[in-house]
N, C-alpha and C positions, 0 to 999 in steps of 0.2 A: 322430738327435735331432730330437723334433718342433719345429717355430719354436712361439714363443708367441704364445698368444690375444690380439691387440692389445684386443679388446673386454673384458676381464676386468681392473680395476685391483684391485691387493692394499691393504693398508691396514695400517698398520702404527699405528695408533691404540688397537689392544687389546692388551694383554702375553697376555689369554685366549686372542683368535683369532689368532695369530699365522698371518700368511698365510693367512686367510681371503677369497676371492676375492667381491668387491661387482661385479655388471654393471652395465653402465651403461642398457642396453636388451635386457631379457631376452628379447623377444622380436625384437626389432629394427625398427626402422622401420618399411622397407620390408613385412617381412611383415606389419605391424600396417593398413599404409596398405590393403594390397592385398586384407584380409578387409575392411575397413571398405569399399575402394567394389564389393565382390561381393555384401554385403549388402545396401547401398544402390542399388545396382543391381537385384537381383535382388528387391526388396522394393516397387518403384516401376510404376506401370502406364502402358503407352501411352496419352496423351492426344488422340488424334486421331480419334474415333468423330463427333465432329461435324463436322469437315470429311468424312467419309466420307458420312454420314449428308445433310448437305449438298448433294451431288454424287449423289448417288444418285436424292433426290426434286426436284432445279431442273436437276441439268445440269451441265456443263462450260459453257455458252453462260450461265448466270445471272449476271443482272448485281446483284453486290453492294454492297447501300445502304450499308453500314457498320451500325454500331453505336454505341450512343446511353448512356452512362453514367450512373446516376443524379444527378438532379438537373441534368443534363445538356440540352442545347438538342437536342428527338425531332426540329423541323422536316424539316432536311434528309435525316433518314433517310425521314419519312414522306412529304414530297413525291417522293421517287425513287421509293420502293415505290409511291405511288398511280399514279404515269405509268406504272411497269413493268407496274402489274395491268388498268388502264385501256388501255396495248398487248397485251395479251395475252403479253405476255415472263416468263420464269419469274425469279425476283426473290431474294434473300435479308436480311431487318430482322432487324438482334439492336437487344433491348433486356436490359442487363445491369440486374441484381437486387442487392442490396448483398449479403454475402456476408464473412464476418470470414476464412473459414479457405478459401476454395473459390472459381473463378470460378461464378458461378451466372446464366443468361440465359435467355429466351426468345428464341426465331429463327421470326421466320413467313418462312414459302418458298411463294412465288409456285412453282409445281409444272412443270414442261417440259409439256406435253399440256393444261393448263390446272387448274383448283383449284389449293387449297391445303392447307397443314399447318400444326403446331406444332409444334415441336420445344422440352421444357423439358431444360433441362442444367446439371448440376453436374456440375463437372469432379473430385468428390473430396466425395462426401455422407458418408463417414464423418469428414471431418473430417484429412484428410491423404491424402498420399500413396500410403499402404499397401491402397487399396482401388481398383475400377476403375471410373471416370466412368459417371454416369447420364443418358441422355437418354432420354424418354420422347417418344412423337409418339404426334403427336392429329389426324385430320382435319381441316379445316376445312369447318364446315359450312355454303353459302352463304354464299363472302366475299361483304363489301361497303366501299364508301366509307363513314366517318361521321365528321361535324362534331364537330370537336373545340376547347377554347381554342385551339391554338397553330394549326390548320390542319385537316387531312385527313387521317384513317388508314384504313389496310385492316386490317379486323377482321372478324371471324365470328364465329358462335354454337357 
């Protein structure tokens, strides 16, 4: 004799359906759980192209100014990057970009062998997750120092 389906309760509310069987979880939790994170897994891109990207054009040895949020105090980012480009040390400045649905930044990179670049990046230009991070690099053409309100940046043309 088979045991009975503990997951199956009968009902005895209809005189029509008499022992008609109601699940409780047709497909069951568990298997519900475990398509839902193979889609959302397999649906999601590695976000790491800029620390790659990063480390590629400054170095392992770059010393990193931080990053600077909008509306945010650039100072301290931009005094580090000047002394770093002014030593000849290869450097990394994010300045983040508002951005509703995506991180979105500029990263200038003081470069290991000396120059520099741009790096612009959104982490998710279609607007989620379901697509793979944009960073776009730009030389820098003749960095330099220039006078700003708050202080001093390194910028290029």
């Amino acid at each position: 004799m088979l045991a009975p389906n503990t997951r199956v309760q009968r009902t005895r509310s209809s005189p029509s359906a008499l022992r008609s069987p109601l699940t409780r979880h047709p497909l069951g939790r568990r298997t519900v759980l475990v398509v839902a994170l193979t889609v959302v897994v397999g649906c999601t891109y590695s976000r790491d192209g800029l620390k790659k990207a990063e480390l590629r054009l400054a170095g392992p040895a770059a010393l990193d100014c931080g990053g600077v949020q909008p509306g945010g105090n650039p100072q301290p980012v931009d005094r580090c990057a000047v002394e770093a480009f002014r030593a000849g040390r290869p450097f990394l400045a994010t300045y983040y970009n508002e951005s509703m649905d995506s991180t979105s930044a500029i990263v200038l990179v003081g470069k290991a062998g000396g120059g520099a670049a741009r790096l612009y990046y959104d982490s998710a230009p279609c607007g989620g997750p379901h697509c793979p991070e944009r960073i776009v690099e730009r030389p820098c053409v003749n960095p330099y120092v220039v006078q700003i309100d708050s202080g001093e940046r390194v910028t290029c043309e």
